[in-house]
BALUM-273351 format. One record per atom (N, C-alpha, C): residue number from 1; atom name; z negated, x negated, y. Coordinates in Angstrom, 2 decimals, always signed. Example, Ala and Ser with C-alpha at 12.3 -4.5 7.8 and 13.67 -1.06 7.14 Angstrom:
{atom 1; 'N'; {-7.80; -13.19; -5.69}};
{atom 1; 'CA'; {-7.80; -12.30; -4.50}};
{atom 1; 'C'; {-7.80; -13.20; -3.30}};
{atom 2; 'N'; {-7.08; -12.85; -2.25}};
{atom 2; 'CA'; {-7.14; -13.67; -1.06}};
{atom 2; 'C'; {-7.87; -12.90; +0.03}};
***
This chain:
{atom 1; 'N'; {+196.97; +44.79; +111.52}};
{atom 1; 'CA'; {+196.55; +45.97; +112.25}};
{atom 1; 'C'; {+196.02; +47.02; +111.28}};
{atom 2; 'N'; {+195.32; +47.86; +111.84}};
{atom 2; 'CA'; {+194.12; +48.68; +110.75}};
{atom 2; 'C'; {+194.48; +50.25; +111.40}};
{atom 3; 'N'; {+195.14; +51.42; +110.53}};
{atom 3; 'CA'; {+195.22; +52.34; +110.69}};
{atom 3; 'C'; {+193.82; +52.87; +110.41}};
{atom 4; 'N'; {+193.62; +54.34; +111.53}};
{atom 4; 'CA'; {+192.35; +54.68; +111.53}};
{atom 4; 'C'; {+192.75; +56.17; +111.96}};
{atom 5; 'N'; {+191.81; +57.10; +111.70}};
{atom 5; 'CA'; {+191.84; +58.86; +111.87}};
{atom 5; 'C'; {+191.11; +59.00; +112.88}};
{atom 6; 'N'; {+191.42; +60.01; +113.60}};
{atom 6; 'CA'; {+190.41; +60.66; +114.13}};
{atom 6; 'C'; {+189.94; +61.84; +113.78}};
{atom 7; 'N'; {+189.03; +61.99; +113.19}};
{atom 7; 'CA'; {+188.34; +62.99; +112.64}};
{atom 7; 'C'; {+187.97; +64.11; +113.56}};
{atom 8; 'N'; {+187.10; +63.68; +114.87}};
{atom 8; 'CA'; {+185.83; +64.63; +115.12}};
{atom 8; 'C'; {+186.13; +64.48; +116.32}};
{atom 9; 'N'; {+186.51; +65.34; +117.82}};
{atom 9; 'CA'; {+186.58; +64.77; +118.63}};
{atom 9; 'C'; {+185.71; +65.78; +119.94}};
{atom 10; 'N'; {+184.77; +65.14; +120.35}};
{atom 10; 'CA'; {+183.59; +65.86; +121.52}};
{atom 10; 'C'; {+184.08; +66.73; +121.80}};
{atom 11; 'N'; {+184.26; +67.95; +121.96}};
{atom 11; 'CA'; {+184.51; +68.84; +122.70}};
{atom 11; 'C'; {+184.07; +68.54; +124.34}};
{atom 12; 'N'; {+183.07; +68.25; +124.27}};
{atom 12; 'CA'; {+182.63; +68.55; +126.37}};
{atom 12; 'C'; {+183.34; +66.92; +126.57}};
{atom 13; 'N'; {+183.38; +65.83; +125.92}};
{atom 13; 'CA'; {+183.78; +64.75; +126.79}};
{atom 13; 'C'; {+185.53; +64.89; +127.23}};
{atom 14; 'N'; {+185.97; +65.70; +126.14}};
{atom 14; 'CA'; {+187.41; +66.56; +126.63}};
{atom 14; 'C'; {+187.60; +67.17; +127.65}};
{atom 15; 'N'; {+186.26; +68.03; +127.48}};
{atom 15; 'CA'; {+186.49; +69.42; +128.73}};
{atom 15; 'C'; {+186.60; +68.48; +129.85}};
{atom 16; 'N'; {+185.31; +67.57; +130.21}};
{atom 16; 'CA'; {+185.19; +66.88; +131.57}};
{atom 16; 'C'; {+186.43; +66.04; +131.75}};
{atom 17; 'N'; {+186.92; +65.44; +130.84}};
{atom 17; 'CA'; {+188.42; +64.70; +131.33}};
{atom 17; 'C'; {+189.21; +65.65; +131.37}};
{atom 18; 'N'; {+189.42; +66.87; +131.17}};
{atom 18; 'CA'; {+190.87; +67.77; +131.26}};
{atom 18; 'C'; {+190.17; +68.70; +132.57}};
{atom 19; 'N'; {+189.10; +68.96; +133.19}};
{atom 19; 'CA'; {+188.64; +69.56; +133.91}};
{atom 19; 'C'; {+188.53; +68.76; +135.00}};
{atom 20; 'N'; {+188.60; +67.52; +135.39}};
{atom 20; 'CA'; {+188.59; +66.56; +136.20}};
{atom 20; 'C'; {+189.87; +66.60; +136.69}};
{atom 21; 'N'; {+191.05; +66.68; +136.11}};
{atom 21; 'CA'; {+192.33; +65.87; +135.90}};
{atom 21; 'C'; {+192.86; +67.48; +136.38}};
{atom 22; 'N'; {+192.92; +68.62; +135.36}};
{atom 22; 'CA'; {+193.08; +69.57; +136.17}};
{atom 22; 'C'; {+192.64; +70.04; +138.07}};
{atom 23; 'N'; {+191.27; +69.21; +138.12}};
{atom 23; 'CA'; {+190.97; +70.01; +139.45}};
{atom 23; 'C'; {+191.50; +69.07; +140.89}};
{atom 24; 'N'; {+192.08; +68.05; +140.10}};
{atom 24; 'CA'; {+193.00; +66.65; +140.81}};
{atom 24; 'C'; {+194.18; +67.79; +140.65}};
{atom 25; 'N'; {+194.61; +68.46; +140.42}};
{atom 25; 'CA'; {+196.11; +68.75; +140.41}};
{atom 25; 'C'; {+196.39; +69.77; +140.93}};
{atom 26; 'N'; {+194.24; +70.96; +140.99}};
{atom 26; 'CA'; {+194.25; +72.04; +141.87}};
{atom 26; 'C'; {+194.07; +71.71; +143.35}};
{atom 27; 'N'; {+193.31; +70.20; +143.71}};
{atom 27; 'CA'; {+193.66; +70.29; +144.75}};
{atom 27; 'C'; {+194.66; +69.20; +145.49}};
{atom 28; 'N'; {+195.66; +68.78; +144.96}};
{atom 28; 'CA'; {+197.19; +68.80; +145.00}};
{atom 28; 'C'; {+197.65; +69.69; +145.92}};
{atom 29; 'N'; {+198.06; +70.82; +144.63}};
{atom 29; 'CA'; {+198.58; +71.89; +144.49}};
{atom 29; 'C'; {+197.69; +72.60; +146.18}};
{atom 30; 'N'; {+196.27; +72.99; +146.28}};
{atom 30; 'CA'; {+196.06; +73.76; +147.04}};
{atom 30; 'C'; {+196.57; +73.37; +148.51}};
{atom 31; 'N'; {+196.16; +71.77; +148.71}};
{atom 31; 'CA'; {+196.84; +71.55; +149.74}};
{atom 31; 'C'; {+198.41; +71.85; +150.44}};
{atom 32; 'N'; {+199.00; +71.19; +149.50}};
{atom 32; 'CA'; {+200.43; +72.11; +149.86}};
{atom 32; 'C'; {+200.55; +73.61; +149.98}};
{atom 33; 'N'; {+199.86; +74.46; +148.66}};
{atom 33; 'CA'; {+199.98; +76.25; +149.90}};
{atom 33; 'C'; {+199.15; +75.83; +150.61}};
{atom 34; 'N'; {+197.71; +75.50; +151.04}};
{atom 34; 'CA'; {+197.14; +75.77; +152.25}};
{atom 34; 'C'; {+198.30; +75.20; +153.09}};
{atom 35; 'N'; {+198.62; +74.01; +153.61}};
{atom 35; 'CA'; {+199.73; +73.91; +154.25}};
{atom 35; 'C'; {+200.60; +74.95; +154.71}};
{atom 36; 'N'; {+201.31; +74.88; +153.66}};
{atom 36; 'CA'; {+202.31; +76.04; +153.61}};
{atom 36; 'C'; {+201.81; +77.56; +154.28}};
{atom 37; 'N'; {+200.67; +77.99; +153.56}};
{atom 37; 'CA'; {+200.13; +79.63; +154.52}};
{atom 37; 'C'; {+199.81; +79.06; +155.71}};
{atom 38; 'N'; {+199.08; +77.86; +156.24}};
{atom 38; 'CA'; {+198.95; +77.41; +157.92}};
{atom 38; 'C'; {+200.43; +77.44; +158.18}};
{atom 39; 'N'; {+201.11; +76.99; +157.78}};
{atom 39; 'CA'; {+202.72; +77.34; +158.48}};
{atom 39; 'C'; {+203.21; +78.09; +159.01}};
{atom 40; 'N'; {+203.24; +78.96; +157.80}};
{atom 40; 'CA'; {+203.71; +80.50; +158.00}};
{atom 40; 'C'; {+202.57; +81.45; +159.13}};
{atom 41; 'N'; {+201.38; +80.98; +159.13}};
{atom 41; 'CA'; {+200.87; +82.32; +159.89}};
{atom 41; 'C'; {+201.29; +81.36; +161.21}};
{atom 42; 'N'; {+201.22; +80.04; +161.41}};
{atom 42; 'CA'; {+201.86; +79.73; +162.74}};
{atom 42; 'C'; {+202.93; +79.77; +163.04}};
{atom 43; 'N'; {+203.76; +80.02; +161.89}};
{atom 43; 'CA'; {+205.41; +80.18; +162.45}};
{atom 43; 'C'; {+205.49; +82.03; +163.16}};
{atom 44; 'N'; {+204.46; +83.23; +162.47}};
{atom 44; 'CA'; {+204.55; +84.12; +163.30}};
{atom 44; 'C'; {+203.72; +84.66; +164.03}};
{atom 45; 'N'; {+202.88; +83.13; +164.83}};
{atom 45; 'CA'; {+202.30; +83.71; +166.33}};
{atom 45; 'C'; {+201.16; +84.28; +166.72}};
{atom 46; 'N'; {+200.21; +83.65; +165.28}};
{atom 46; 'CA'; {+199.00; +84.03; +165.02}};
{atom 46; 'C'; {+198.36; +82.54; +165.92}};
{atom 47; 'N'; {+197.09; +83.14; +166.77}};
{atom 47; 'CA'; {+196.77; +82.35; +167.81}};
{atom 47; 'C'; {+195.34; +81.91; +167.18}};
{atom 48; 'N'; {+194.70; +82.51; +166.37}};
{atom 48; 'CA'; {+193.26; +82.26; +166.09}};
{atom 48; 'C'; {+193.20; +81.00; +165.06}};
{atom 49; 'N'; {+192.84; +80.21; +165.81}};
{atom 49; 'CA'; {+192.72; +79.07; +165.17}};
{atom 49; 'C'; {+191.85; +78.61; +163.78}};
{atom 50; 'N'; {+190.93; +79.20; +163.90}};
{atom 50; 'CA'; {+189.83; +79.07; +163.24}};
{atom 50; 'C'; {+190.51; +80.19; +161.95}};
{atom 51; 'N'; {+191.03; +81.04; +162.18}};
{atom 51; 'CA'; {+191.23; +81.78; +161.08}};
{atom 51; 'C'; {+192.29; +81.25; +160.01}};
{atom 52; 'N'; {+193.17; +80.79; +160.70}};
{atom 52; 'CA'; {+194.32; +79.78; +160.00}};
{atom 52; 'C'; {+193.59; +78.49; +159.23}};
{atom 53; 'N'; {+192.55; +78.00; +159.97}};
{atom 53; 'CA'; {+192.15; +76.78; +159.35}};
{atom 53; 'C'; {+191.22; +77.69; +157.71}};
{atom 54; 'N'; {+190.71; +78.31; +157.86}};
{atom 54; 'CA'; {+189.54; +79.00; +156.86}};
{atom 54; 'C'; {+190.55; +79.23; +156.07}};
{atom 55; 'N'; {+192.00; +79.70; +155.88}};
{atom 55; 'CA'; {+192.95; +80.43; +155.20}};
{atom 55; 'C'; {+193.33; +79.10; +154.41}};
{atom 56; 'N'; {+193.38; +77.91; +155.25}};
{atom 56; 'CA'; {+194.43; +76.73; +154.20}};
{atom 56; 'C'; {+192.98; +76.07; +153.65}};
{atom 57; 'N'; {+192.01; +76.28; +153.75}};
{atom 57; 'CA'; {+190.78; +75.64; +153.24}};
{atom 57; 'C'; {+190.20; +76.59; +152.13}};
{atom 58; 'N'; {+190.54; +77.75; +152.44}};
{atom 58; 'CA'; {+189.96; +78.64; +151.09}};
{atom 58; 'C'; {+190.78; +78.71; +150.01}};
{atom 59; 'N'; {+192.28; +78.62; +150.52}};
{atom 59; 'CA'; {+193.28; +78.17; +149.28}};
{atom 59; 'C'; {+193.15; +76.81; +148.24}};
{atom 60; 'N'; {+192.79; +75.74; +149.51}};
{atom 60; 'CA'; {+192.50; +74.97; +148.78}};
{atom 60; 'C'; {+191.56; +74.85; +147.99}};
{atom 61; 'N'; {+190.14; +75.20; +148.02}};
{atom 61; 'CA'; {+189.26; +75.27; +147.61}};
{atom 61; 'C'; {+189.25; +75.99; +146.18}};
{atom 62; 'N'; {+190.05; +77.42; +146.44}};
{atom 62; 'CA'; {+190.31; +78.01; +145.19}};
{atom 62; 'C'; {+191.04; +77.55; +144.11}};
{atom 63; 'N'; {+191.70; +76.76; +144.91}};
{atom 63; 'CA'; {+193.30; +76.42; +143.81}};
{atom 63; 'C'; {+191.74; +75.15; +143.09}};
{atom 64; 'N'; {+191.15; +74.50; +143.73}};
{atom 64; 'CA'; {+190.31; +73.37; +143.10}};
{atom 64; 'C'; {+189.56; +73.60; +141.97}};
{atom 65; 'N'; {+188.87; +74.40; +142.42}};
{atom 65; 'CA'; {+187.76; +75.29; +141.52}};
{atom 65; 'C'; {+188.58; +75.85; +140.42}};
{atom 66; 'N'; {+189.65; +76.70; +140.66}};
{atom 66; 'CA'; {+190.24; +77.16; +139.55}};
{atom 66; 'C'; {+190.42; +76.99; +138.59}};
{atom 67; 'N'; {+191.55; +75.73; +139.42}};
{atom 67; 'CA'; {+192.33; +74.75; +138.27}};
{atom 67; 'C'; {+191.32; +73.68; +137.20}};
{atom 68; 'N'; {+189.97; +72.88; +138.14}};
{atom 68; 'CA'; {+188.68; +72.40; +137.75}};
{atom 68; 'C'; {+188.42; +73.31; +136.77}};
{atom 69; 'N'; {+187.94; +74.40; +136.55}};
{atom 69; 'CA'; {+187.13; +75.01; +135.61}};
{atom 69; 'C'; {+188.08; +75.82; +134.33}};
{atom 70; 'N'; {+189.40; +76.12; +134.50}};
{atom 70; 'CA'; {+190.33; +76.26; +133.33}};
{atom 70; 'C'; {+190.52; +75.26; +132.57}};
{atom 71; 'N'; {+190.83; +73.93; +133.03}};
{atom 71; 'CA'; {+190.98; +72.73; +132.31}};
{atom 71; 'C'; {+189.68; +72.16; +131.74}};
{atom 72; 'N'; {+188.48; +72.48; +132.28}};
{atom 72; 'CA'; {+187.31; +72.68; +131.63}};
{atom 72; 'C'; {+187.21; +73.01; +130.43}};
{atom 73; 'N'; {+187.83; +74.46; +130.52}};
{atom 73; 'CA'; {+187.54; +75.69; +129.52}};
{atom 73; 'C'; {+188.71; +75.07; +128.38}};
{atom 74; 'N'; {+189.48; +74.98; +128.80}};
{atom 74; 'CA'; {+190.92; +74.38; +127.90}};
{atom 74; 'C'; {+190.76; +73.65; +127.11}};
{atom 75; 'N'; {+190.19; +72.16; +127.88}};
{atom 75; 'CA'; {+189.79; +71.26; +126.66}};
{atom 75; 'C'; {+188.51; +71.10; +126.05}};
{atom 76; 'N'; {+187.71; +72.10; +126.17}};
{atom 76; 'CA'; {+186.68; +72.43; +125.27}};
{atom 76; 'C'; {+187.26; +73.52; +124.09}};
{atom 77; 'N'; {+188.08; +74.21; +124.30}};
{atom 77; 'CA'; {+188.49; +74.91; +123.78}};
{atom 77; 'C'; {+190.22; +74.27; +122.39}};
{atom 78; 'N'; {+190.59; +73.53; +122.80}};
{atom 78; 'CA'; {+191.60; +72.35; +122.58}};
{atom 78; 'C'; {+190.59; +71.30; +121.65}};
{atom 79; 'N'; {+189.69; +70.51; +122.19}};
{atom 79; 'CA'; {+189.04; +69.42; +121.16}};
{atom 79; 'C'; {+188.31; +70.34; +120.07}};
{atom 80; 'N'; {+187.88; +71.79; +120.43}};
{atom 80; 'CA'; {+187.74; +72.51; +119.74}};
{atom 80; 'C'; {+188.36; +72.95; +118.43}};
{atom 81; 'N'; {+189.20; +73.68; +118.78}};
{atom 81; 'CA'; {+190.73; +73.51; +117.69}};
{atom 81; 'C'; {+190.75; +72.57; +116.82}};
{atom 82; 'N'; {+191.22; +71.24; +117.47}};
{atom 82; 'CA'; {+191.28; +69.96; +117.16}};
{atom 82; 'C'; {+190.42; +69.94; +115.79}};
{atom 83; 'N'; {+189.43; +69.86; +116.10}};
{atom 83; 'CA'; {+188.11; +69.77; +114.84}};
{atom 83; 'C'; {+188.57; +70.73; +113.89}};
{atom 84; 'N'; {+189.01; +71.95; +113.99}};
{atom 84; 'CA'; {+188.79; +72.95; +113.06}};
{atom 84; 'C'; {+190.46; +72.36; +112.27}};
{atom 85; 'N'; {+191.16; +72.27; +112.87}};
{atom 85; 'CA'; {+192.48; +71.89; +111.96}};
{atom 85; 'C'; {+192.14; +70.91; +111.76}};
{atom 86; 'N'; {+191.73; +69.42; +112.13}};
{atom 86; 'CA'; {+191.63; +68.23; +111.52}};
{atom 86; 'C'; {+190.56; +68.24; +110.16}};
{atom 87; 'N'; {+189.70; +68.84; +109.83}};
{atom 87; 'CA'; {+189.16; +69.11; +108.50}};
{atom 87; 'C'; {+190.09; +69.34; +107.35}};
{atom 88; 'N'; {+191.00; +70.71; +107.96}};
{atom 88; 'CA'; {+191.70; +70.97; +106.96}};
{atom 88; 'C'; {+192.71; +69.83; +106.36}};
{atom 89; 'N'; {+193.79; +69.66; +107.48}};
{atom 89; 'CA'; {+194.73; +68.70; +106.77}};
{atom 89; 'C'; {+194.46; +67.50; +107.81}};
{atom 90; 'N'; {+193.64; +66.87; +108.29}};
{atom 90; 'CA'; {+193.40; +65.29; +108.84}};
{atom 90; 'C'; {+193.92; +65.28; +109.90}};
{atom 91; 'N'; {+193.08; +64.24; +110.68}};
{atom 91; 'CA'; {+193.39; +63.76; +111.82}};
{atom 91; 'C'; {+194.01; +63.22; +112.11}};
{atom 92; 'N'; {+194.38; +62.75; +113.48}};
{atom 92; 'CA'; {+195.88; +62.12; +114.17}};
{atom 92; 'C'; {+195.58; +60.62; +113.61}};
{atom 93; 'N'; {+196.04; +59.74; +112.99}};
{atom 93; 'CA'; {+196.31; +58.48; +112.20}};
{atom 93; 'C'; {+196.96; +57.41; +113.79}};
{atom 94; 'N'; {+195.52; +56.44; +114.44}};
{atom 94; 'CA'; {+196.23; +55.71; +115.18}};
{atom 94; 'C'; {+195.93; +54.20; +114.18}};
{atom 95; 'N'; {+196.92; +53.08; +115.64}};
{atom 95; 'CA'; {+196.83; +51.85; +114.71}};
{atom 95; 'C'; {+196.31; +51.28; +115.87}};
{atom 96; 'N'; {+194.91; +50.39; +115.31}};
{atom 96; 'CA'; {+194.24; +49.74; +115.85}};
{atom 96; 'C'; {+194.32; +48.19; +116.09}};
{atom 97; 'N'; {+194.10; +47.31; +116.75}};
{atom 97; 'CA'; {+194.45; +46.12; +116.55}};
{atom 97; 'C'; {+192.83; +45.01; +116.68}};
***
């Protein structure tokens, strides 16, 4: 088996896998509060239907987008890093087969 460094690592092919994976988890996450706020405004007797639905769909939507475009920013910002400390003292050492 052949130990090997990683030196250099894309910044954007990071962002898009941590921005992907994040916006899988914003909309997770949004579904359950949207859920949850459709609950609550039906548990106190709010009749407008349409307004309840727009409320658990804009949560969701936000929580998507959010979470999508931080984890974006993160791991562009992260493989970023990455590069600037791996110059100094080296990259993560895997073993290849």
């Amino acid at each position: 088996m052949k130990t090997q460094e990683v030196k250099y690592i894309e910044p954007i092919s990071v962002a898009k896998i941590f921005g992907l994976i994040y916006g899988i988890m914003g909309l997770i996450f949004g579904l359950i509060f949207g859920i949850a706020s459709v609950s609550r405004v039906l548990l106190f007797g709010q009749t407008n239907t349409i307004m309840i639905l727009l409320t658990g769909l804009g949560i969701t939507l936000a929580l998507t987008i959010g979470y999508g475009l931080l984890g974006f920013l993160s791991g562009a910002a992260s493989a970023w890093l990455y590069n600037l400390v791996a110059k100094k003292v080296g990259g993560i050492e895997i073993e290849l087969n």
